[in-house]
C-alpha positions in Angstrom: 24.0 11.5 3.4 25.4 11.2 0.3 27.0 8.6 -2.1 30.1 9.7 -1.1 29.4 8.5 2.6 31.2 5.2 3.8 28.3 3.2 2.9 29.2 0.0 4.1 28.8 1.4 8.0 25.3 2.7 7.3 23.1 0.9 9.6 19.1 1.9 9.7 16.5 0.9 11.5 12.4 0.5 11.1 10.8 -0.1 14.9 7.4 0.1 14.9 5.1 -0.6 17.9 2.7 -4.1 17.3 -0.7 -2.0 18.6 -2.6 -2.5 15.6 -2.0 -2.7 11.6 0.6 -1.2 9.7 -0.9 2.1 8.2 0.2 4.4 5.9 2.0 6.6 8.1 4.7 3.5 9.1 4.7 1.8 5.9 6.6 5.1 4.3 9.0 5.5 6.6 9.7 1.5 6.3 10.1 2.5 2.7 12.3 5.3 3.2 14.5 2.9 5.7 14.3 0.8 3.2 15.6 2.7 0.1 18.3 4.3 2.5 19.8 1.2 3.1 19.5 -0.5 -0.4 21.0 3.0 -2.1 23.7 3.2 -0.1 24.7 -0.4 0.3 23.7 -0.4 4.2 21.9 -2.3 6.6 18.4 -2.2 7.7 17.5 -3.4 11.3 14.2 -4.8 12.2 13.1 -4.0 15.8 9.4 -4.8 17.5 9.4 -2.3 20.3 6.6 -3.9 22.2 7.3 -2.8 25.2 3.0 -1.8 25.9 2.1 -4.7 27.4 -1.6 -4.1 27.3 -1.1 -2.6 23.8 0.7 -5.2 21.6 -0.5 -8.3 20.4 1.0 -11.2 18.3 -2.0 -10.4 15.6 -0.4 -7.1 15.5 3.1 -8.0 14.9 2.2 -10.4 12.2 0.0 -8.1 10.1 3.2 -5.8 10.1 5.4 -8.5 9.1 2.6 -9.4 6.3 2.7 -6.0 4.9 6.5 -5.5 5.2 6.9 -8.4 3.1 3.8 -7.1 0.8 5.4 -4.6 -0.1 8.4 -6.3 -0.8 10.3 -4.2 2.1 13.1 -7.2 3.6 15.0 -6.3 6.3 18.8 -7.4 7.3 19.0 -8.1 10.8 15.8 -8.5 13.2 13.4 -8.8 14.7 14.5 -8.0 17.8 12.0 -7.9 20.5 12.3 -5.2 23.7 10.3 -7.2 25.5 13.0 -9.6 25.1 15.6 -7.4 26.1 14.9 -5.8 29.6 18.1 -7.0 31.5 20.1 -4.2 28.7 17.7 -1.9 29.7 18.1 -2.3 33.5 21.9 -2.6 33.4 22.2 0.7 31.6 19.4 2.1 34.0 21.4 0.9 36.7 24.8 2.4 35.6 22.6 5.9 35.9 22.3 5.5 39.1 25.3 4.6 40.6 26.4 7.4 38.4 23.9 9.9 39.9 22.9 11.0 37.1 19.2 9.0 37.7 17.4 8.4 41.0 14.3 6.7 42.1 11.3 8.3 42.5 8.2 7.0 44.2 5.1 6.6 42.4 1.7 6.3 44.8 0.4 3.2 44.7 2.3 1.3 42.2 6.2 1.7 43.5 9.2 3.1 42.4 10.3 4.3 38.9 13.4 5.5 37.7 14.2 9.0 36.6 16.8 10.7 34.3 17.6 14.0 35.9 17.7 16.3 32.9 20.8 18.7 33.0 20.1 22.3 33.1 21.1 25.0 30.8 22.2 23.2 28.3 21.0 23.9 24.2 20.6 20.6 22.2 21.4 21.3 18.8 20.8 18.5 16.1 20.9 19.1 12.0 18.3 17.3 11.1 18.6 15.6 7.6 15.2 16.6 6.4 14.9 20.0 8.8 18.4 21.4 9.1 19.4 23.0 12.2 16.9 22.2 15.6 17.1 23.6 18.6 15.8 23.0 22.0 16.7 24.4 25.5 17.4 21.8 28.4 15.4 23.7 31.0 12.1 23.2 29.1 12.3 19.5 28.7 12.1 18.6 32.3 13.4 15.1 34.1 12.6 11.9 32.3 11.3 8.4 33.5 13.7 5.9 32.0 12.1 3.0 33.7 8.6 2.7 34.5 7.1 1.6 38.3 6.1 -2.0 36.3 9.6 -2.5 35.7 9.3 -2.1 31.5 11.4 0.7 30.1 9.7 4.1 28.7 9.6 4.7 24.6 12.7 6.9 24.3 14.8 5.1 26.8 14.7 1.6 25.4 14.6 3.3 22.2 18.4 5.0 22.5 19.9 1.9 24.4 18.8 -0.1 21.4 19.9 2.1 18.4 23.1 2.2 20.3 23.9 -1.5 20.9 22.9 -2.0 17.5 24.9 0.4 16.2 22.4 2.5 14.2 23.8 5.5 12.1 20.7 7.5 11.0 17.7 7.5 12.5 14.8 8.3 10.2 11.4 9.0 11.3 8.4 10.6 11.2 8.5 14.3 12.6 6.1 13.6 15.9 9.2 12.2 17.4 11.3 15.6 16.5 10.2 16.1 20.2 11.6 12.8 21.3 14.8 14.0 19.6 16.7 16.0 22.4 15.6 14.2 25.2 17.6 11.1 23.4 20.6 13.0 22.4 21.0 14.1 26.4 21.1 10.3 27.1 23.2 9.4 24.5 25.9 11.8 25.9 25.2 11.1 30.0 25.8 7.5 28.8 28.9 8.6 26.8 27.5 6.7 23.3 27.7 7.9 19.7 24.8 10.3 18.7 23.5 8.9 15.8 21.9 11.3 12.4 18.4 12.1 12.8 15.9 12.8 9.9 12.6 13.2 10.3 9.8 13.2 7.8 7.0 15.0 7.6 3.5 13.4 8.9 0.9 12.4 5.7 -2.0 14.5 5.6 -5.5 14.1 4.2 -6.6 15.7 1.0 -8.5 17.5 3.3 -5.4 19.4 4.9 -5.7 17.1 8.5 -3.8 14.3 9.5 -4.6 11.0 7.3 -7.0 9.2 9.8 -10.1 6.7 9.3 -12.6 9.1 8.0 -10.0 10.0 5.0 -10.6 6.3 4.0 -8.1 3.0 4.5 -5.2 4.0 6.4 -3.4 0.8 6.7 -1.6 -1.3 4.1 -3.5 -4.5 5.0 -6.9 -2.8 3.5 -5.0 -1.7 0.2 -3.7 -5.5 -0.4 -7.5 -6.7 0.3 -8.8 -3.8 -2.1 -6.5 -5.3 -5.0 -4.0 -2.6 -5.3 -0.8 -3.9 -6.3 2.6 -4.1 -4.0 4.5 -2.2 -6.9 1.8 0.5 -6.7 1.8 0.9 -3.1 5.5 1.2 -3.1 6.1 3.9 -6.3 3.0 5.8 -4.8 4.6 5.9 -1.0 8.0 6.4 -2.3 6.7 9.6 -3.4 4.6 10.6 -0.7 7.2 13.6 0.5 9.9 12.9 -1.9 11.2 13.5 -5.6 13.6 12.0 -8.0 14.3 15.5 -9.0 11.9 15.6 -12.4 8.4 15.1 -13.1 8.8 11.6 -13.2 5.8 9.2 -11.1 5.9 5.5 -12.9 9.0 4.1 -11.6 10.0 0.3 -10.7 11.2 -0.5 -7.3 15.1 -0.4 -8.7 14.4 2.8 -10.5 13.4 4.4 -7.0 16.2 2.7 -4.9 18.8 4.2 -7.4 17.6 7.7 -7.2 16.4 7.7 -3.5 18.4 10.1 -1.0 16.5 11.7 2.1 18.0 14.6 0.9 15.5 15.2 -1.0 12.5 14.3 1.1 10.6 17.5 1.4 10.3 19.1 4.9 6.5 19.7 4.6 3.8 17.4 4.8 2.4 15.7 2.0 -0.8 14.9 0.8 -2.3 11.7 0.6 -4.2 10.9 -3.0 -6.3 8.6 -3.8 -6.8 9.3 -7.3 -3.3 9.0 -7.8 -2.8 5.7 -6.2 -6.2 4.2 -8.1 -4.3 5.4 -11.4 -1.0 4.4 -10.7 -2.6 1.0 -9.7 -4.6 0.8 -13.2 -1.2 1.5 -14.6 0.6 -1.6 -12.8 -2.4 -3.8 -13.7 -2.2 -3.1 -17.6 1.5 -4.0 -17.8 1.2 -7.5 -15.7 2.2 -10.3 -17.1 -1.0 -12.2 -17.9 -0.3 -15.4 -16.2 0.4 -13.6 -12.7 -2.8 -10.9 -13.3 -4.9 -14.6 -13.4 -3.0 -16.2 -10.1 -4.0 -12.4 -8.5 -7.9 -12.3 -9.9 -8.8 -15.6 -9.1 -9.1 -15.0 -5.1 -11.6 -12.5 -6.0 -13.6 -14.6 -8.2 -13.9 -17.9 -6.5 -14.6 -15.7 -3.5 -17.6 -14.4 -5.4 -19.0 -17.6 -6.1 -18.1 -17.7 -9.5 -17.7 -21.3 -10.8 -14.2 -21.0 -12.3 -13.7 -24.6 -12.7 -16.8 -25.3 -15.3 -13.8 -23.4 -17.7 -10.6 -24.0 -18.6 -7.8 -21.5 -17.2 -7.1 -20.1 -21.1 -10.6 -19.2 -21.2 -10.7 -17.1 -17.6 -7.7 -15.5 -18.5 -8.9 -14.5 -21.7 -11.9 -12.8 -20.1 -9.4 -10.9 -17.6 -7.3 -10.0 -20.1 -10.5 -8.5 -22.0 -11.2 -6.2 -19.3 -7.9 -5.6 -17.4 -7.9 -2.1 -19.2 -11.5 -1.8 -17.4 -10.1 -2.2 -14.3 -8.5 0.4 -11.4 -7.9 -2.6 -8.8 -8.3 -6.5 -8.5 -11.4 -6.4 -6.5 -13.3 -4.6 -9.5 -12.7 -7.8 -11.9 -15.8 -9.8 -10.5 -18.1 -7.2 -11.1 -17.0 -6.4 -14.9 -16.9 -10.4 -15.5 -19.8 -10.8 -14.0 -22.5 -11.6 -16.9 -19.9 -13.9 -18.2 -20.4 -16.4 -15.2 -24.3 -15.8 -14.6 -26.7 -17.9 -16.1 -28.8 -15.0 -16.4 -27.9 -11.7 -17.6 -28.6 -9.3 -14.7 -30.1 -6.2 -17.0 -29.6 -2.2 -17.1 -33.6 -1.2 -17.1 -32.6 2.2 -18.8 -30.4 0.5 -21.4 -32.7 -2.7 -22.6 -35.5 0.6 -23.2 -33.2 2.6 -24.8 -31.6 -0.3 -26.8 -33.2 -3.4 -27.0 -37.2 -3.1 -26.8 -36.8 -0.6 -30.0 -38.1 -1.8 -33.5 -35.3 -1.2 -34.7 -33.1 -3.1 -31.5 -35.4 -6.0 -32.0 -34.9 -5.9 -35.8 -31.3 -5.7 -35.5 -30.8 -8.6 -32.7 -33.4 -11.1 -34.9 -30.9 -10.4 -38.1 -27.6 -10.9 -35.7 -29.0 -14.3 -34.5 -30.0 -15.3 -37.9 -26.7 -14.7 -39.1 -24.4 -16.2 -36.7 -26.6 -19.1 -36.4 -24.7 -20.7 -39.2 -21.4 -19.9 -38.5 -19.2 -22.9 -37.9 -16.2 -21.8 -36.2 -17.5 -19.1 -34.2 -14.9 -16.3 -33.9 -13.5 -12.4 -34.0 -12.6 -13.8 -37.9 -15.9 -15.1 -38.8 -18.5 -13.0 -37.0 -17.0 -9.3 -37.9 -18.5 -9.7 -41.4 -22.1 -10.7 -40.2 -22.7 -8.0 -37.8 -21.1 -5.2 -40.5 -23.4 -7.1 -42.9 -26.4 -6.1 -40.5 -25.4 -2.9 -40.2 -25.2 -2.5 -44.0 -28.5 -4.0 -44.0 -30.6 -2.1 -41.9 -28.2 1.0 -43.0 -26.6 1.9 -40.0 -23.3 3.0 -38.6 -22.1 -0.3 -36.7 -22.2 1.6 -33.4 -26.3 0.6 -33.9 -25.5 -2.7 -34.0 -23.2 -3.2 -31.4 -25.0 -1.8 -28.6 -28.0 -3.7 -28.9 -26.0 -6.4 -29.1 -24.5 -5.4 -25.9 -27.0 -4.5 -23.8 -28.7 -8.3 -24.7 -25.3 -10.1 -24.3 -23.5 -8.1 -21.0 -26.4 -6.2 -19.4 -24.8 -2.7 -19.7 -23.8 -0.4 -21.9 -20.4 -0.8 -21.4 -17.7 -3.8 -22.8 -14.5 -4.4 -24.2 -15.0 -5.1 -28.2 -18.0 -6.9 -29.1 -16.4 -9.6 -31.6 -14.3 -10.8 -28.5 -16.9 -10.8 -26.0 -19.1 -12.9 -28.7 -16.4 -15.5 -29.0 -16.2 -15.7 -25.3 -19.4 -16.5 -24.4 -19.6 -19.2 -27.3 -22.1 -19.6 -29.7 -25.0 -21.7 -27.4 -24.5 -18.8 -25.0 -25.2 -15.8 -27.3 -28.0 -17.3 -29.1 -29.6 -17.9 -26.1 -29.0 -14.5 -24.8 -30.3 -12.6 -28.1 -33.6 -15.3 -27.8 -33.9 -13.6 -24.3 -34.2 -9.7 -25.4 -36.7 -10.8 -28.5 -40.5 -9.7 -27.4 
């Protein structure tokens, strides 16, 4: 399918069943929908097959909806609801049978269904656009139930009377429907309709070699958003979950990816989902955010751990993110590292206040740093770098052994962004009372 193709009659389609979230596994081939139909100028169709009664839920089919939109995956046409469409279903059922090329069939108990009778000796061939060449024999496929005794249509009947009355030109999905495949194409031509271009991807696998399921971890998009990864993360990490732009290339934006995208070169084996690689490509994102939309996106997370945002002004908080954003792998980290800044009492490393602070030497250096910042008027990064290198002069030490006193007594940990900023943050009152707090 390349950009030599007529592009303005490519029509594609995502049609995922509402059973439960949107995981992994359906979000990429969204995506790769997705980047088909924005590459080559094409059209992507939305389509809820919710034909499971018992199955699919409302809750269901909005969480997908969320997540579509999430990840910043719109769609052209749709939704369209099978459940909504069951007289196209039986008219074309119907046409079978006066055809004789379906019958009824009794099933015990719960009445009649309607069957496709599969036509023997016959070889379905299909080049599959991720595969190549496919092949499978009539006579093992067997007869097919088009309509079910409850009077809803079965997955791969509703599924070819849809892509054809909504003129779909490839089909791309994940490879457990390569199965499906066959059975579809001998419907398409009993019914006398256009076969449409199949490609079908590869499944995602754990890092341990097994299909990606619950015990790998998250699995569906929903989680990820909660986490605090961001939508540009999610989508340059699944656009690459089985594909390549050809290079070595992983940091993309979403119009870098839709400009190189072809299924072409979607890989025909199954790829491996990473963690790691997400988490860094997510730390990535999170550095390069504009500072004003890295506040809107960290505040949730804040204000739902209690912190009382609103006793500082919005320059302030976004100072302190800004301080630690390089800290930071998701959004959901940024109330832990902030932390000390909002509690009115530090909340103390054992091993680091020994180590640091309850010293002769971490007491001597924390009484001279509150001595000399006590005086300092305008209490800055300006002002208190030459009082703390003055200490360290002092007391003949590199500055590293004034510093991490100073941190343990002012952050709790070992750990901060630099120590002049952190200072200026916390305010004068705040420090003071802090260093008065480590002194024995």
């Amino acid at each position: 399918m390349s950009d030599s193709s007529t592009t303005s009659k490519i029509r594609v389609r995502f049609a995922p069943s509402p059973t439960g979230y949107l995981h992994i596994g359906g979000a990429r081939t969204a995506l790769y929908n997705y980047l088909v139909a924005r590459h080559l100028n094409g059209t992507l169709v939305l389509r809820i097959e919710d034909t499971d009664q018992v199955r699919s839920t409302e809750e269901s089919t909005k969480a997908i909806f969320d997540s579509l939109k999430w990840l910043g995956i719109t769609w052209d046409e749709g939704p369209f609801y099978q459940s909504e469409r069951k007289d196209s279903y039986n008219q074309h059922a119907q046409k079978l049978l006066d055809e004789g090329k379906a019958v009824y069939r009794e099933d015990p108990g719960k009445g009649k269904a309607i069957i496709f009778k599969m036509p023997l000796g016959r070889s379905f061939l299909f080049d599959d656009l991720v595969h190549g060449t496919i092949k499978f024999e009539s006579d093992l496929l067997g007869d097919q139930v088009l309509v079910k005794s409850d009077g809803f249509p079965t997955y791969n009947f509703a599924c070819v009377i849809d892509d054809s009355l909504m003129n779909i030109t490839h089909v791309i999905r994940g490879d457990d429907h390569i199965s499906n495949t066959p059975k579809q194409i001998a419907l398409y031509e009993a019914m006398g309709k256009p076969i449409p271009k199949f490609g079908h991807i590869p499944l995602i696998m754990g890092e341990d070699g097994s299909r990606l399921s619950k015990r790998h971890g998250h699995t569906s998009i929903g989680e990820y958003q909660d986490i605090g990864y961001l939508p540009d993360a999610v989508f340059n990490f699944l656009s690459l979950m089985g594909w390549s732009p050809g290079d070595d290339t992983e940091l993309m934006t979403k119009d870098e990816i839709i400009k190189r995208f072809t299924i072409e070169r979607v890989k025909d084996k199954p790829a491996q989902f990473n963690l790691k690689k997400l988490t860094w490509m997510n730390s990535h994102y999170l550095k390069h955010l504009p500072l004003e939309q890295l506040y809107q996106l960290s505040k949730p997370y804040m204000e739902k751990a209690g912190y009382n945002l609103s006793g500082y002004s919005e320059s302030k908080i976004s100072k302190l993110i800004d301080l630690y954003r390089e800290r930071i792998r998701v959004l959901s980290e940024i109330t832990e590292v902030t932390k000390f800044f909002f509690d009115a009492k530090v909340n103390y490393q054992t091993e680091a206040v020994e180590k640091f602070v309850k010293t002769p030497d971490g007491q001597q250096v924390l009484t001279m740093v509150r001595d000399g910042v006590a005086p300092v008027s305008e209490f800055n990064t300006v002002s208190l770098e030459p009082v703390l290198r003055q200490v360290a002069e002092t007391k003949a030490l590199k500055f590293q052994g004034v510093a991490q006193p100073l941190r343990v007594a002012l952050t709790g940990t070992t750990v901060s962004p630099g120590i002049f900023e952190v200072m200026e943050l916390l305010g004068k009152e705040r420090v003071l009372e802090r260093i008065n707090d480590c002194l024995i």
